[in-house]
N, C-alpha and C positions, 0 to 999 in steps of 0.2 A: 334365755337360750339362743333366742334369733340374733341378739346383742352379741354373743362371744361367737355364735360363725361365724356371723358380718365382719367381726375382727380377727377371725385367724384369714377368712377368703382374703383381707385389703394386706393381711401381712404377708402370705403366700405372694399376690400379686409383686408386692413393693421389693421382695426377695428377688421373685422371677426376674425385673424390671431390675433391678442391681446387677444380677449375674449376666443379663442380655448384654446390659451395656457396656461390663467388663470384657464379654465376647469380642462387642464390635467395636471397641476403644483402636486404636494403629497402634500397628505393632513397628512401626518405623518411627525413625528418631528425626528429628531436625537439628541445624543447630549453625549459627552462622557469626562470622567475626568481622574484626578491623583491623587494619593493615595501615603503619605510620611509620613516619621518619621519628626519630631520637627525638629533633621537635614537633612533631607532631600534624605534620601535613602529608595526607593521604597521599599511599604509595600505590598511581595506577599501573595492573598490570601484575603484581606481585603475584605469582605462585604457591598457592595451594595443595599440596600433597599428601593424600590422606588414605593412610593403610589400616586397616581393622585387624584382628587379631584372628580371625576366622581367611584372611586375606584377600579381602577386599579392598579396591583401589580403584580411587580417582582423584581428579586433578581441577583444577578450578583455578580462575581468574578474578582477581578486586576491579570493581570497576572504578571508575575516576573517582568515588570517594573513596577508594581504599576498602568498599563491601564486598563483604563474598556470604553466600550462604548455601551452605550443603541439606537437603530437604530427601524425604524419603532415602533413606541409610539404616544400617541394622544399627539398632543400639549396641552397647559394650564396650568393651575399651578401645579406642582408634588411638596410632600415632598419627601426628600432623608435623612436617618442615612447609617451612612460611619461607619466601626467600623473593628476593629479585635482584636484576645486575645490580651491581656496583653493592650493595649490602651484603651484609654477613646472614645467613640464614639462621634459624630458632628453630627447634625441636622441642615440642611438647606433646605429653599421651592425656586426652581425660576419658572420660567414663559417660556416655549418652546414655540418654535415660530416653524410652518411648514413650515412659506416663506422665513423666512432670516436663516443665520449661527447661532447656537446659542455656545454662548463662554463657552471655556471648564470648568470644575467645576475642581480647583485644591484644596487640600485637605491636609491637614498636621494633624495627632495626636499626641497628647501627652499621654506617657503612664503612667500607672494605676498608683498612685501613692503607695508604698511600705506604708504596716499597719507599726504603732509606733513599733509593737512588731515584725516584721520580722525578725531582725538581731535576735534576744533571740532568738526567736523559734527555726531559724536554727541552732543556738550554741548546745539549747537542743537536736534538733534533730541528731547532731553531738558526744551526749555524753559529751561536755564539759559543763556541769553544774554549775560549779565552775563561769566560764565568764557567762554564762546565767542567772544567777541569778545578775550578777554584771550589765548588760544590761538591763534588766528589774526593775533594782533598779532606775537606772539612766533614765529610762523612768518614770518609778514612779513618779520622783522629778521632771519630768518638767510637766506632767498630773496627779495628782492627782486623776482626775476623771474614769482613766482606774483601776478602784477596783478589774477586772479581773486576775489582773496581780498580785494580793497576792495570787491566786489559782496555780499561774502560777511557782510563787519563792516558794511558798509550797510543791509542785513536784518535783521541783530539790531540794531543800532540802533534802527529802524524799529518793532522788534517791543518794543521797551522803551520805543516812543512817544517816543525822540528825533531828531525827526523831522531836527533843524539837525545833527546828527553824520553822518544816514542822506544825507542830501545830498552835507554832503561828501564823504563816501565814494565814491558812484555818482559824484560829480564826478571824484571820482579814475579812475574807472574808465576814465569816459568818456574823459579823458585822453589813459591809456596802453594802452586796449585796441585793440584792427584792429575789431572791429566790436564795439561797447559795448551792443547793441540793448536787451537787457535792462536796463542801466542809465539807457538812456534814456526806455524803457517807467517805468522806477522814478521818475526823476525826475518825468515829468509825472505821476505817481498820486501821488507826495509834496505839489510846488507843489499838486495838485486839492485836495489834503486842506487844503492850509496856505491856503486861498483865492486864491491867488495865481498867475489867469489866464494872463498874462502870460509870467511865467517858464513855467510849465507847457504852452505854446501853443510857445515855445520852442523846447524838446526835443523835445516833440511835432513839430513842422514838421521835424529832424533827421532822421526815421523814414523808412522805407518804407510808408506805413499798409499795403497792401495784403499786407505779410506781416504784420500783428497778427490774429488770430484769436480775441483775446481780447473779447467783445462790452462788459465792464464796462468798458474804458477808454473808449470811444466813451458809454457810456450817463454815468458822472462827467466828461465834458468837457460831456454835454449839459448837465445837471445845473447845470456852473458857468458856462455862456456864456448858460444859461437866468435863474439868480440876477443874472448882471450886464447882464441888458435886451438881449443879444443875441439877439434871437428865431430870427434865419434861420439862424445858424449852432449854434443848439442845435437846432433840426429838423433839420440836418441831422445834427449826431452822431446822433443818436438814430435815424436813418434809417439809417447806418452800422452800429448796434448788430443793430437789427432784422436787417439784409442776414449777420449772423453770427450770431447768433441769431432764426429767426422766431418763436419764442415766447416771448420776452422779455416778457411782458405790463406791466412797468411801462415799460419804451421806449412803447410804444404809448399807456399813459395820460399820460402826457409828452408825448408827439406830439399828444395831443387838446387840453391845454393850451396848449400854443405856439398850436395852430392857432387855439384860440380867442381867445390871445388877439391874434393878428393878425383876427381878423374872419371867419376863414374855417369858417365854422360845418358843413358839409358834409363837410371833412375832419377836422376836429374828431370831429364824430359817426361816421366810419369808427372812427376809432383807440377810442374810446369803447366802441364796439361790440366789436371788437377786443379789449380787456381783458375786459368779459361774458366773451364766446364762447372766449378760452382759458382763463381761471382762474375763472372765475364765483366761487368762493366766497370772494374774496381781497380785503381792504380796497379795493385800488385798484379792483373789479371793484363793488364799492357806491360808492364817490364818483361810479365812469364811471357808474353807473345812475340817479343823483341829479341829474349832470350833463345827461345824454339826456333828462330828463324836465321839463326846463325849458328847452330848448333850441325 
């Protein structure tokens, strides 16, 4: 009889002692990964992003092996994105467990994939334009569909001073693009350059002016409407320029010009004054003062 209390008090106990421990076991989860290139060498720094379905949130760093580990977190299902520059980011959800081991989350990216036009671009931005136009041609031919890329070989044209190539091109643009504005902006600054009012007035008329912001295209249409005896209408670009830049100080010596030479010697002497009083030490700011002193 003392044999079967002995053994029910040590099974009692060994119950107690099971259910305590199941009490004070943690109730939070761990759980930590790696972070790799395609080949396989730890990406430091990579981002971390881990949302729970209860909505909790945080953020973590791999350090230079590419480790990260998230420690005390509620268990249950978490989304994770893994990411860093130049990589494509992953998205994966698992399931954390607070009673058992949860397996590490390893992680390979592959990086961003290089635009069709990167090698052109950097050629252009290199100066050699000659090969960047030959690279974006050959892009051209295998997508068609990149029409951007006539704005693109228009500029290096442009910038090799072929001015009848750069045309084309933007013509192409104009075209085949939904909104060409840039290449319309390029044409009339090509015809200004080429003297060639006209056409340039053209494209120009095409525009929104009121989204250009650019003050030099308004100040070279002055420029060329003022060259070919249009007086009213080169004050008025040049009053356009101003209106986006006010201290454009050669719009304003231009302005004095026009004015004078419509006869209007008053507003003349404003703009006059005007070049003085913003750039004083600037050639145009001695003609304006050479000007006012015989006026």
């Amino acid at each position: 009889m003392k044999k079967l209390m002995t053994c029910i008090i040590l099974t009692g106990l060994l119950i107690t002692i099971f259910y305590s421990s199941l009490a004070t076991a943690s109730t939070w989860a761990t759980v930590q990964g790696m972070v790799k290139t395609k080949d396989g060498k730890p990406i430091e720094g990579a981002m971390i992003v881990m949302q729970s379905a209860t909505g909790a949130k945080m953020e973590l760093l791999a350090d230079k092996n590419g480790k990260w580990i998230a420690a005390n977190i509620d268990p249950g299902d978490w989304n994770i994105v893994i990411g860093a520059e130049g990589y494509q980011p992953q998205k994966i959800t698992v399931t954390l467990s607070a009673v058992r081991k949860n397996e590490p989350i390893s992680t390979r990216l592959d990086p961003v994939p290089k635009a069709p036009t990167a090698k052109g671009d950097e050629l252009y931005q290199a100066g050699k334009y000659k090969e960047a136009i030959d690279e974006y041609k050959n892009v051209l031919t295998q997508k068609p569909d990149l029409i951007r890329l006539y704005e693109k070989i228009g500029m290096a044209y442009y910038r090799l001073k072929d001015l009848d190539n750069a045309i084309e091109n933007f013509k192409m643009m104009v075209e085949k693009a939904p909104d060409p504005k840039n290449s319309l902006i390029n044409l009339s600054a090509v015809y200004i350059e080429k003297d060639n009012l006209e056409e340039a007035l053209k494209y120009f008329n095409m525009l929104d002016e009121t989204s250009i912001s650019d003050p030099d295209l308004f100040y070279n249409f002055g420029l060329l409407t003022f060259k070919n005896s249009k007086i009213d209408e080169a004050i008025e670009f040049f009053k356009k320029c101003i209106v986006r830049d006010e201290i454009y100080y050669e719009a304003y010596y231009q302005l004095g010009l026009a004015y004078a030479n419509k006869g209007n010697m008053e507003e003349a002497k404003k703009n006059f004054q005007k070049v003085v009083e913003i750039k004083p030490d600037s050639e145009e700011a001695a003609l304006a003062k050479s000007m006012l002193e015989v006026m």
